[in-house]
Rosetta silent file (secondary structure, phi, psi, omega in degrees, C-alpha in Angstrom):
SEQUENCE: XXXXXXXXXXXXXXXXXXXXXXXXXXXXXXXXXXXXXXXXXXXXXXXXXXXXXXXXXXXXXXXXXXXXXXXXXXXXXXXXXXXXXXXXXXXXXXXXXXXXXXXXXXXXXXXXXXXXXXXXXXXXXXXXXXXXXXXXXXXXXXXXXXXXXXXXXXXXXXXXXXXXXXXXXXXXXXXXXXXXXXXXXXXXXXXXXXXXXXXXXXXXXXXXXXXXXXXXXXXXXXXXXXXXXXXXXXXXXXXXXXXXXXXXXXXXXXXXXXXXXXXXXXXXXXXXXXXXXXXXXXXXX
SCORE:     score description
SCORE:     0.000 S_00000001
   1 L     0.000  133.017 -169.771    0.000    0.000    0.000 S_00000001
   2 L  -102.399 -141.642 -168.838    1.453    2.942   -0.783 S_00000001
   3 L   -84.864  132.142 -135.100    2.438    5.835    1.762 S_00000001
   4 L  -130.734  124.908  175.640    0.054    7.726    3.179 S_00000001
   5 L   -99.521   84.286 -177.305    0.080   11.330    5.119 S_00000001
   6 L   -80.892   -5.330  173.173   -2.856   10.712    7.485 S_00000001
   7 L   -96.352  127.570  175.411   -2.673   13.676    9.651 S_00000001
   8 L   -99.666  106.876  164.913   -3.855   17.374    8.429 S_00000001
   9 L   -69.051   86.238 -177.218   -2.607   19.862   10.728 S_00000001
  10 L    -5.415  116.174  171.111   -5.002   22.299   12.158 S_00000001
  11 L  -134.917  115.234  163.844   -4.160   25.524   10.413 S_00000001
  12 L   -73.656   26.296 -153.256   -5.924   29.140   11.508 S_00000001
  13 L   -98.452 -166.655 -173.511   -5.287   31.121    8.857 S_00000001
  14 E  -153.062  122.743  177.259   -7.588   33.299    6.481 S_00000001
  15 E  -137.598 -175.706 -177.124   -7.549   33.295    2.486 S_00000001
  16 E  -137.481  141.767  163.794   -9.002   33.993   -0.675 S_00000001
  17 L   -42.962  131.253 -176.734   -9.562   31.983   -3.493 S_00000001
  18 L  -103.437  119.324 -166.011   -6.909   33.014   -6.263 S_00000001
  19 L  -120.558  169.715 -174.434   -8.794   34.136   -9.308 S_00000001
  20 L   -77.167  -11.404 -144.331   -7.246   35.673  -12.509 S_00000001
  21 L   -85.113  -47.103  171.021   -8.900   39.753  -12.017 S_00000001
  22 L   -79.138   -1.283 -173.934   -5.992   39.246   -9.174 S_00000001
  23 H   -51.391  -31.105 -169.817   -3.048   37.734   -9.925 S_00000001
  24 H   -57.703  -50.330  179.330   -1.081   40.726  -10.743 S_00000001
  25 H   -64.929  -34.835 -168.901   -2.188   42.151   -6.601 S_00000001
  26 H  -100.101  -37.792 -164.007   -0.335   38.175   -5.309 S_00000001
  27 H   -60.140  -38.959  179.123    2.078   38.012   -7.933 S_00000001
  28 H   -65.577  -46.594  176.138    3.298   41.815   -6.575 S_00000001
  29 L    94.766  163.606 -162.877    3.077   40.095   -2.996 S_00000001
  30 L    53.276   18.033  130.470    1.655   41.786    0.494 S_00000001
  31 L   -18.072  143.833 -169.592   -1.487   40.587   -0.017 S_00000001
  32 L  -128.272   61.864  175.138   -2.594   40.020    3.781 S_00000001
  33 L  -133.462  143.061  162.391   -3.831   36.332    3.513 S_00000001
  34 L   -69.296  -35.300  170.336   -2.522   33.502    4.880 S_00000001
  35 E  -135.545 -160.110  158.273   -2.779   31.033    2.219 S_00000001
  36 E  -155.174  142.777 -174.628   -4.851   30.992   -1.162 S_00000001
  37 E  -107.426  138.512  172.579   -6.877   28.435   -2.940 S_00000001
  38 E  -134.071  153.156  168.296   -7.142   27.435   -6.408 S_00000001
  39 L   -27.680   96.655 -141.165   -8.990   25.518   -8.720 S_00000001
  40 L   -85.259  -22.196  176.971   -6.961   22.120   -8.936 S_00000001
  41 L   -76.112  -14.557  179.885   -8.655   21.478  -12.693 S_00000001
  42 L   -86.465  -20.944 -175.091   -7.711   25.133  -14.212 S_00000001
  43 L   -97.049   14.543 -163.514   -3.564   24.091  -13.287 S_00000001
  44 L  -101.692   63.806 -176.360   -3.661   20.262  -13.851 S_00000001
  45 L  -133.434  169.231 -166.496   -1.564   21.256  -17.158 S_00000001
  46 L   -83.029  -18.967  175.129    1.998   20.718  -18.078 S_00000001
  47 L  -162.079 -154.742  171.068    3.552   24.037  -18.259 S_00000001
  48 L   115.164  169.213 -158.856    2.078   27.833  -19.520 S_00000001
  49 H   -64.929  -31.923  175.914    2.279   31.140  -18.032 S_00000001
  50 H   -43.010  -57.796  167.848   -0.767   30.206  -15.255 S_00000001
  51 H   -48.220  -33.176 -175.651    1.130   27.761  -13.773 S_00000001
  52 H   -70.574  -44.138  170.253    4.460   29.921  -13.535 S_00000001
  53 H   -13.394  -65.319 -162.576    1.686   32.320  -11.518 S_00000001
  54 H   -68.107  -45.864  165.871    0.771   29.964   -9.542 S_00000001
  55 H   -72.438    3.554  164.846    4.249   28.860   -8.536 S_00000001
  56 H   -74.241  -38.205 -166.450    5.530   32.381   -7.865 S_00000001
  57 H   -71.363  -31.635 -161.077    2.191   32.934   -5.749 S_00000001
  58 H  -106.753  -17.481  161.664    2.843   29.571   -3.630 S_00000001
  59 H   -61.717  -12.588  154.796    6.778   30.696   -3.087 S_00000001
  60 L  -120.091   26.783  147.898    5.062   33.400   -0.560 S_00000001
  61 L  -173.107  167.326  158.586    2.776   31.592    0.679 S_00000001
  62 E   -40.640  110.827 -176.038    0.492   28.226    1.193 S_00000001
  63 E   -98.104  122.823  164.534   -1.720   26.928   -1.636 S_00000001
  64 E  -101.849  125.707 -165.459   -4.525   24.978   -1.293 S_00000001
  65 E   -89.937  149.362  167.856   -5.854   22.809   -4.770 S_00000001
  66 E  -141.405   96.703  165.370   -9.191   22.346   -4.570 S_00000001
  67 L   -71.722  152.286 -150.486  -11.278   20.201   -7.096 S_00000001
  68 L  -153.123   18.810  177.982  -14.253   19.929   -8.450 S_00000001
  69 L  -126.871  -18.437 -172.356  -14.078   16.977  -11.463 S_00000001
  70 L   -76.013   12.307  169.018  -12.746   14.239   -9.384 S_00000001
  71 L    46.626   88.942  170.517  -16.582   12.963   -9.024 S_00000001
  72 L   -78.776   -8.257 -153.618  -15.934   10.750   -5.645 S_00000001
  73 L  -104.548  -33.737 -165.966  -19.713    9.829   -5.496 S_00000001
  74 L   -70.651  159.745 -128.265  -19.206    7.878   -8.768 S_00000001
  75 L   -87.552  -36.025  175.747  -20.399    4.486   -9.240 S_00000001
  76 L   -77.370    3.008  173.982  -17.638    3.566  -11.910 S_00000001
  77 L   117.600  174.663  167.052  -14.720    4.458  -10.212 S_00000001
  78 L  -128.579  160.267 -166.125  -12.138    7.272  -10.801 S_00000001
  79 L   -91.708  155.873 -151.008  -10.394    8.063  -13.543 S_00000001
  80 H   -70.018  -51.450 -171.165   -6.785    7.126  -13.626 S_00000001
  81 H   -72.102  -47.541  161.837   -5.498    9.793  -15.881 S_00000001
  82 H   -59.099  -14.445  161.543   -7.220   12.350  -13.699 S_00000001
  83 H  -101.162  -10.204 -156.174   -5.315   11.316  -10.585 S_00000001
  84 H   -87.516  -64.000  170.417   -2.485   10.555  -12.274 S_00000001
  85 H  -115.299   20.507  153.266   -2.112   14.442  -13.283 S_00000001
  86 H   -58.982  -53.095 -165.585   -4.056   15.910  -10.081 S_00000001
  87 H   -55.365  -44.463 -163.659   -0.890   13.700   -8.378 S_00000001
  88 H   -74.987  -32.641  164.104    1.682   15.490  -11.052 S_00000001
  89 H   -71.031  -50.018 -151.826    0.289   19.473   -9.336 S_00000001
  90 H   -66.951  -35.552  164.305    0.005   18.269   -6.396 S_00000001
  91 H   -22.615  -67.603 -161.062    4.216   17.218   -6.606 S_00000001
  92 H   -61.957  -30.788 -170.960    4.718   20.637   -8.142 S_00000001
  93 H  -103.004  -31.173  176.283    3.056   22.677   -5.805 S_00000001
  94 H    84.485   21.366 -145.985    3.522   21.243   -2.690 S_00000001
  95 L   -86.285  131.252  179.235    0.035   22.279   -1.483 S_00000001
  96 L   -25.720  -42.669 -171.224   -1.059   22.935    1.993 S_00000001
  97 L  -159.973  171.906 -170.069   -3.970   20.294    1.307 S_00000001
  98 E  -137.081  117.541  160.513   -5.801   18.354   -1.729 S_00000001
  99 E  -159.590  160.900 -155.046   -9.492   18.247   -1.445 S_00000001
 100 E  -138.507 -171.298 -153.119  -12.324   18.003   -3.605 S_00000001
 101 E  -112.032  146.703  152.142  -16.527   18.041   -3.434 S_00000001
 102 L   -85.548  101.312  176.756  -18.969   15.136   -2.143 S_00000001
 103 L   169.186 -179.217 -163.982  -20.675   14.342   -5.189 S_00000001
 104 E  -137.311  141.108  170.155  -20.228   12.987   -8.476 S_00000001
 105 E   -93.201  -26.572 -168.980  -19.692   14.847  -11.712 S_00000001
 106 E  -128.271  161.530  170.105  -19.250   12.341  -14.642 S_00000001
 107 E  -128.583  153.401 -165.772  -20.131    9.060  -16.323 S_00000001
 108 L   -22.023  -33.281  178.981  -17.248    7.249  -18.591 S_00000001
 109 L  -116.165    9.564  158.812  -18.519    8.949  -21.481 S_00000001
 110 E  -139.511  128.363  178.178  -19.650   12.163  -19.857 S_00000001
 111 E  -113.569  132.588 -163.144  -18.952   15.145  -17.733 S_00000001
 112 E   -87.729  -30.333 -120.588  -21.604   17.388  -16.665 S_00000001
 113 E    -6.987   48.028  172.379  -19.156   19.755  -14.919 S_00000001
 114 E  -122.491  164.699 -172.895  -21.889   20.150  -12.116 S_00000001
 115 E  -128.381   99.003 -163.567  -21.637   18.804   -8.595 S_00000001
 116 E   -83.161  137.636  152.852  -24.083   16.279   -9.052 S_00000001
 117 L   -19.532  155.881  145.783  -26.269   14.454   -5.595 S_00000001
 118 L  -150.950  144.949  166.270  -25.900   10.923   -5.025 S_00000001
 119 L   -18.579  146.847  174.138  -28.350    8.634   -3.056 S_00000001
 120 L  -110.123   62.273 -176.908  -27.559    9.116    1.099 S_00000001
 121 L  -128.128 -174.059 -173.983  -27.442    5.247    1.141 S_00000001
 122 H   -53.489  -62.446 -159.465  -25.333    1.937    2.205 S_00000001
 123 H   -55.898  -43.386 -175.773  -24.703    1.476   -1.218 S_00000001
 124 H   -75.555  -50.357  163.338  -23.495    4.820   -1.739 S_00000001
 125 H   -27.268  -38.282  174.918  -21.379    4.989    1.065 S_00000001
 126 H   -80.425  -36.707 -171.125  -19.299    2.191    0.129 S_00000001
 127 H   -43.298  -60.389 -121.802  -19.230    3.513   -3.406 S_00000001
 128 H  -107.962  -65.137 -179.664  -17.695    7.125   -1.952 S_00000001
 129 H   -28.047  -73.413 -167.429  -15.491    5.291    0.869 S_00000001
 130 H   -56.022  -44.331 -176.891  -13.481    2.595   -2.131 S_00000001
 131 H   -53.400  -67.388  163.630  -13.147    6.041   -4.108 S_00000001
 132 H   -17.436  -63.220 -174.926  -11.704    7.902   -1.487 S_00000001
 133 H   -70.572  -66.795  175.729   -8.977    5.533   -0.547 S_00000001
 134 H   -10.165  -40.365 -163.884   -8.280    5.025   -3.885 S_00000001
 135 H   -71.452  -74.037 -130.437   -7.892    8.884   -4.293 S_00000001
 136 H   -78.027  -24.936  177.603   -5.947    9.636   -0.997 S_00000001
 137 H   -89.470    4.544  154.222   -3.417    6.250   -1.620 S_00000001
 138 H   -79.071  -56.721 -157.405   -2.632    7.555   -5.319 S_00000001
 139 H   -77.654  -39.946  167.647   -1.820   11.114   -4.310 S_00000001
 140 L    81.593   51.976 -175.536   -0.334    9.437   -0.732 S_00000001
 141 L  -168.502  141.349  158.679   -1.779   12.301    1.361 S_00000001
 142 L   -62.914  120.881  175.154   -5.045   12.577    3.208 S_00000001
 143 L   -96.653 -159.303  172.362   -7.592   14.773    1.583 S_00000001
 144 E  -120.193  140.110 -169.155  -10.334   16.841    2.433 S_00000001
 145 E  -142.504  148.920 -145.589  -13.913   16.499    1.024 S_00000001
 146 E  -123.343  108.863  160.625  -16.745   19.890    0.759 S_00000001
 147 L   -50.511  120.315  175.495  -20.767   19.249    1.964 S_00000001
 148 L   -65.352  167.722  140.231  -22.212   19.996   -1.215 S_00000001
 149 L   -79.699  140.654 -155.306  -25.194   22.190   -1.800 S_00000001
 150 L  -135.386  142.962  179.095  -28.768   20.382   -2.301 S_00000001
 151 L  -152.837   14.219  130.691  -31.307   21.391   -3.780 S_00000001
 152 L  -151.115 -151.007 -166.502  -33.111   17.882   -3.901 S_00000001
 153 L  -146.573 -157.537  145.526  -33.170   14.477   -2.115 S_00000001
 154 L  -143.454  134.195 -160.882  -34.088   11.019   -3.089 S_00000001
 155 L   -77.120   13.609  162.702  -36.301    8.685   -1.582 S_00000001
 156 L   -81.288  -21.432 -170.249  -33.859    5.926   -1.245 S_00000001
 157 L   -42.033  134.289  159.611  -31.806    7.862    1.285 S_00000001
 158 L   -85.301  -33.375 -141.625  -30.896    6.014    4.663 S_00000001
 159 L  -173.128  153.714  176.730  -29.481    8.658    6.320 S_00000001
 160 L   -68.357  177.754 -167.342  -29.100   12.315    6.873 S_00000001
 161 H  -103.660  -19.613  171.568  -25.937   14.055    4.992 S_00000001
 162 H  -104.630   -6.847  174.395  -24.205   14.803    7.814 S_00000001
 163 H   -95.524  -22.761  157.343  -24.472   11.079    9.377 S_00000001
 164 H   -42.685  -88.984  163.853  -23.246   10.425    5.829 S_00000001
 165 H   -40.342  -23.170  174.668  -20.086   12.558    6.286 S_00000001
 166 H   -84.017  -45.351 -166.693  -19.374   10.944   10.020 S_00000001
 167 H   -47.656  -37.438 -179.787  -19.483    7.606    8.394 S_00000001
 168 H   -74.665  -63.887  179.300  -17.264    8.535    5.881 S_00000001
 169 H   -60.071   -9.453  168.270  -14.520   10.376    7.463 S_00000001
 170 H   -73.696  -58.976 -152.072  -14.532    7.328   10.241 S_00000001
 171 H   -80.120   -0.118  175.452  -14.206    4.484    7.506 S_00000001
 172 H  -122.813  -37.954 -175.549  -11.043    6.827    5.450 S_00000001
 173 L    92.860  -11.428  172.715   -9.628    8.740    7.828 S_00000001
 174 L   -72.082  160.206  154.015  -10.203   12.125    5.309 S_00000001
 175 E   -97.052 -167.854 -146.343  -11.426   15.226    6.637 S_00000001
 176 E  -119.363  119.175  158.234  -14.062   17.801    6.487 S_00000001
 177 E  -111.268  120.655  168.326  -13.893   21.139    4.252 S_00000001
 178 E   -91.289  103.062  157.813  -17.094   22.680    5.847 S_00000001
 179 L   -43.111   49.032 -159.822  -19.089   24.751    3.450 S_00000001
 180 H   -61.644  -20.216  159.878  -20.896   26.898    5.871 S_00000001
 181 H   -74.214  -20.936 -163.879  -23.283   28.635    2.888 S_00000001
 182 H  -106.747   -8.069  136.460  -23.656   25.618    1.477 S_00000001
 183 H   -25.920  -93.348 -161.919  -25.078   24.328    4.857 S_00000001
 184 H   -47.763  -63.327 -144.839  -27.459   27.218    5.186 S_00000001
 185 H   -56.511  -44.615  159.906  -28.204   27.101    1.273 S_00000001
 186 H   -15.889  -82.605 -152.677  -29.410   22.959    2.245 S_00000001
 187 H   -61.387  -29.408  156.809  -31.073   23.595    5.314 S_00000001
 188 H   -68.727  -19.539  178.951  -33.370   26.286    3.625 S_00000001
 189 H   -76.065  -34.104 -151.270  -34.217   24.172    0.585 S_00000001
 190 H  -105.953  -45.084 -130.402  -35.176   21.031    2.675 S_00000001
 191 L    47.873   54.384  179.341  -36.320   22.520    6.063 S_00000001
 192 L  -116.173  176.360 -161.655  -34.020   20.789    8.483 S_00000001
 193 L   -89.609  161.429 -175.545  -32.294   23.422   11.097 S_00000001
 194 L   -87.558  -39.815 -179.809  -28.574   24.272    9.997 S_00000001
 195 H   -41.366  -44.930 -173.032  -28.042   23.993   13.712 S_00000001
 196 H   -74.712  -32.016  174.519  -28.790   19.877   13.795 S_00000001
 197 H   -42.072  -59.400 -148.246  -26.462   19.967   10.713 S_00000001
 198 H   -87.258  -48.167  166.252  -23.223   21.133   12.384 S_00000001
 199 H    -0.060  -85.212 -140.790  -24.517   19.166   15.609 S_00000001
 200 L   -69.395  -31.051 -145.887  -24.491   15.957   13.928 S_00000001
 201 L  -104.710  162.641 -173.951  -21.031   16.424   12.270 S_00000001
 202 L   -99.637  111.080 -172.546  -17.351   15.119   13.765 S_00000001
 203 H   -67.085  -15.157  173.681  -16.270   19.037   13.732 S_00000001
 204 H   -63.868  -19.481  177.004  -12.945   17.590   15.059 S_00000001
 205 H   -90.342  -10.286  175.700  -11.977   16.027   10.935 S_00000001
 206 E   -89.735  148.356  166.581  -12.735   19.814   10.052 S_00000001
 207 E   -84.511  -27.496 -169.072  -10.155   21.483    8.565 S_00000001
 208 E  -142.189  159.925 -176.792  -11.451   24.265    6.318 S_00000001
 209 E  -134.179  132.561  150.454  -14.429   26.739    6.389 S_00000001
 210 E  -104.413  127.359 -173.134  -15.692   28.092    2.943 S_00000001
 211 E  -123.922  149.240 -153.721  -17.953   31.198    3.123 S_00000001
 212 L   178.749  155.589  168.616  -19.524   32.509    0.040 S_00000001
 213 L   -93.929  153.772  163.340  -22.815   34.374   -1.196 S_00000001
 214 E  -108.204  172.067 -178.125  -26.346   32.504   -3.056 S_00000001
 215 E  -116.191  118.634  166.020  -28.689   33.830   -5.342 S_00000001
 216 L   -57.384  148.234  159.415  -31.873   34.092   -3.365 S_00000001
 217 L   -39.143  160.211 -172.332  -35.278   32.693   -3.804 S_00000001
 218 E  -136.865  166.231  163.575  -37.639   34.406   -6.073 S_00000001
 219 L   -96.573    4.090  135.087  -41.619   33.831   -6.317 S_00000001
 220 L  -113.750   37.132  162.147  -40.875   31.737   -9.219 S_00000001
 221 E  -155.105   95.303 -169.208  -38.263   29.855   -7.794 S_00000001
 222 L   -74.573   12.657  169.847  -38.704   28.637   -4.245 S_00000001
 223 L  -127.582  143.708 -178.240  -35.024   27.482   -3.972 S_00000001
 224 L  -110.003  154.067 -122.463  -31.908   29.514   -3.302 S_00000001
 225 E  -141.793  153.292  160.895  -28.913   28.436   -5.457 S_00000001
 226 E  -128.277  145.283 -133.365  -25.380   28.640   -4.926 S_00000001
 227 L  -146.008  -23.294 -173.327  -23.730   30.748   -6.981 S_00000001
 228 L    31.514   70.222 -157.232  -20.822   32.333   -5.345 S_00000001
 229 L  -143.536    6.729 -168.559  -21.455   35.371   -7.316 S_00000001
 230 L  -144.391  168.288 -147.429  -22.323   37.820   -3.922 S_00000001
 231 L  -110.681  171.392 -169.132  -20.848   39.029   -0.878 S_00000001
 232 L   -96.803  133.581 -172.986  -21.909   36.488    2.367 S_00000001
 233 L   -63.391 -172.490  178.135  -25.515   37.144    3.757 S_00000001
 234 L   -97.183  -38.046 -178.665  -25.702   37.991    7.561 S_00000001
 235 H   -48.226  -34.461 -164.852  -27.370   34.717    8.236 S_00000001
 236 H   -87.025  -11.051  152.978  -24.760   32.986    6.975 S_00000001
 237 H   -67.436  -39.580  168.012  -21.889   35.027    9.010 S_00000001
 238 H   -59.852  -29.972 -173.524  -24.386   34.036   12.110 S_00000001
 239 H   -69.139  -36.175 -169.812  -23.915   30.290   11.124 S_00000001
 240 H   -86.128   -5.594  135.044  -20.413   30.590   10.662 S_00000001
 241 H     0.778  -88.291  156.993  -20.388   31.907   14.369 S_00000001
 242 H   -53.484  -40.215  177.731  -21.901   29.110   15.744 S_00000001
 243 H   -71.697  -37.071 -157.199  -19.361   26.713   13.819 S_00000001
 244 H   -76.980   -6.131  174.041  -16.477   28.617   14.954 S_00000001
 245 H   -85.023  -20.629 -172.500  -17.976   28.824   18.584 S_00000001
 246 H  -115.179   -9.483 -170.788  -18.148   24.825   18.333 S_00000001
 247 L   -85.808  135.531 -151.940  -15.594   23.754   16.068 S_00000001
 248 L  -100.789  -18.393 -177.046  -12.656   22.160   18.934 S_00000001
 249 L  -163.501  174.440 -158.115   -9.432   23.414   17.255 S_00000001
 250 L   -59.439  162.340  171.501   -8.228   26.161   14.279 S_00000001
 251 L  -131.811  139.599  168.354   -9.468   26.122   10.795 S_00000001
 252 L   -68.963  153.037  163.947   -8.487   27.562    7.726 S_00000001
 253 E  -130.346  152.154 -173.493  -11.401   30.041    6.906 S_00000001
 254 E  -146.541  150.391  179.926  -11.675   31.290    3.427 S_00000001
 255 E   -91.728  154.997  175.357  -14.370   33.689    0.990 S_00000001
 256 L   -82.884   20.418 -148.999  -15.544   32.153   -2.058 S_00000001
 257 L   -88.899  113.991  160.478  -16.287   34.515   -5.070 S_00000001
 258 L  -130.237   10.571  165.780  -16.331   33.187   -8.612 S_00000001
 259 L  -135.070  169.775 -179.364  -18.301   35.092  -10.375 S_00000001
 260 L    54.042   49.954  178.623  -18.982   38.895  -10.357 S_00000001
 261 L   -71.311  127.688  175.909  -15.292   39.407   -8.955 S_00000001
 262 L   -85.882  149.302  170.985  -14.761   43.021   -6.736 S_00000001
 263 L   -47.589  122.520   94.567  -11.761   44.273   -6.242 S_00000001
 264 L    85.133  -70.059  175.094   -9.378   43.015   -4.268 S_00000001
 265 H   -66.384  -12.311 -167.713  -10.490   45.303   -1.038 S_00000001
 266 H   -81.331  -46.794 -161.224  -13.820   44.059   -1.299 S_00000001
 267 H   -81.922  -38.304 -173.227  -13.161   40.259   -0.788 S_00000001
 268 H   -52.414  -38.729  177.332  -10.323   41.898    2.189 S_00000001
 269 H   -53.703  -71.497 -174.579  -13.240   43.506    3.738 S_00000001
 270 H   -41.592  -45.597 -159.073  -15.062   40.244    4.111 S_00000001
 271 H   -87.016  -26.359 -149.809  -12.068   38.220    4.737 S_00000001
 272 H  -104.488  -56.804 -162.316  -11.413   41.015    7.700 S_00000001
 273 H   -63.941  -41.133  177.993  -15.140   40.375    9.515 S_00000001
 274 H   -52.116  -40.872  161.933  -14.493   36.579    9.476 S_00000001
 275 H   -67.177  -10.052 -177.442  -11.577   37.124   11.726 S_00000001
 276 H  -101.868   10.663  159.541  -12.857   39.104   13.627 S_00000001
 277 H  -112.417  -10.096 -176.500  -16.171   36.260   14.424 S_00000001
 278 H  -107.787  -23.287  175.948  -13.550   33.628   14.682 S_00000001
 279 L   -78.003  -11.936 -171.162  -11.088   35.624   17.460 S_00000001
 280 L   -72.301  -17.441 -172.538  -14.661   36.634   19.092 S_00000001
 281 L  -100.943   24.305 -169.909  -15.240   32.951   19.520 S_00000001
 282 L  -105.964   -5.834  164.128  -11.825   31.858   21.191 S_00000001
 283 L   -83.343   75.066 -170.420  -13.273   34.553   24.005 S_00000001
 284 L   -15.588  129.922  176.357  -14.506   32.651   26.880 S_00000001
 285 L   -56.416    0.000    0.000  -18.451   33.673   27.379 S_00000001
């Protein structure tokens, strides 16, 4: 079997997603983030000026890749060639962490490049588990895996999504990147409390926080979508509160924007409030 990095070391830092409107602001350096995350599918290429970016950007600081094609939910398996040169960035970069979505995007002869459900069942569990190791003993590092957003259910489901997510990080040994919008975004479509959510989950496997904006409901559309195209709502700064009042030891926490990008101060601002809700909750009541 081969060799395997099963511990992720609590890290308490605060970052932004690295999109292109900024490179130019990280590339220059004194940006005031602790790490930054990028897309592990726009850099899983062999050479070009992005990549030279990206390594200049991760020689001052931590990078985290974070994917969104390696479809873990799926039934067939993972594709070879896709860990194969997910394995060849992660080598190059050296990156604080590897983690990816719960859900499954493709089938051998298609990719939807959406982050599709899958059944909350036995069956799927084992499906998601066999992937997993599979993933984290190619790459030979522990990942991280992101509660999707839902927007429906299926009546085969055994189990809630967060009893899902204990099961899982117990039978692999990965951890938790905890979505806290995409929590809220859930708990409003379905009508279960966000509260019962984070309850339920073992907050000790998390590692990561992602905070982001949705596109609200409408009165023709009684579900609100995530879109990461808006600054983060107030509910969803109260939720992320509550994790960080309950969560047992540091987390990266980081905003989410990928569409509609604001300048540079805009995302700082945001990135500014979270720390200042995550030192309020290391202040004894």
């Amino acid at each position: 079997m081969p060799t395997r990095s099963h511990s992720v070391a609590p890290f308490g830092g605060f970052g932004l997603g690295l999109r292109r409107a900024h490179y130019d602001d990280f590339v220059a350096g004194g940006v005031p983030v602790d790490f930054v995350e990028v897309i592990s599918e726009n850099y899983m290429i062999e050479g070009g000026r992005q990549l030279r970016l990206l390594e200049q950007v991760r020689a001052q600081m931590p990078v985290i890749i974070h994917g969104v094609s390696m479809s873990i939910g799926s039934a067939q398996g993972l594709d070879a060639d896709y860990l194969l040169r997910l394995k060849q960035l992660e080598q190059r970069i050296e990156p604080l962490w590897v983690s990816d979505h719960l859900c499954w995007t493709r089938t051998s002869a298609h990719n939807s490049h959406d982050l599709l459900p899958l059944p909350l069942t036995q069956e799927g569990l084992a499906a998601v588990c066999a992937n997993i190791e599979q993933a984290q003993d190619t790459l030979g590092r522990t990942m991280l895996f992101e509660n999707p957003s839902s927007y429906l259910t299926f009546p085969e489901d055994e189990m809630s999504e967060w009893e899902f997510l204990t099961e899982m990080t117990r039978r692999t040994g990965c951890y938790l990147l905890l979505d806290v919008n995409n929590i809220y975004v859930s708990a409003q479509n379905h009508g279960f409390a966000a509260e019962e959510y984070l309850a339920g989950l073992p907050l000790d496997r998390v590692r990561q926080i992602h905070l982001a904006g949705h596109d609200p409901a409408t009165p023709e559309r009684d579900l609100i979508i995530d879109t990461h195209d808006r600054p983060v709502i107030d509910p969803v700064w109260d939720l992320y509160a509550k994790a960080m009042a309950m969560i047992p030891q540091p987390v990266a926490t980081m905003i989410e924007r990928d569409e509609n990008i604001p300048p540079l101060s805009e995302l700082l601002n945001e990135l500014d409030r979270a720390r200042g809700i995550a030192n309020a909750a290391l202040v004894p009541a």
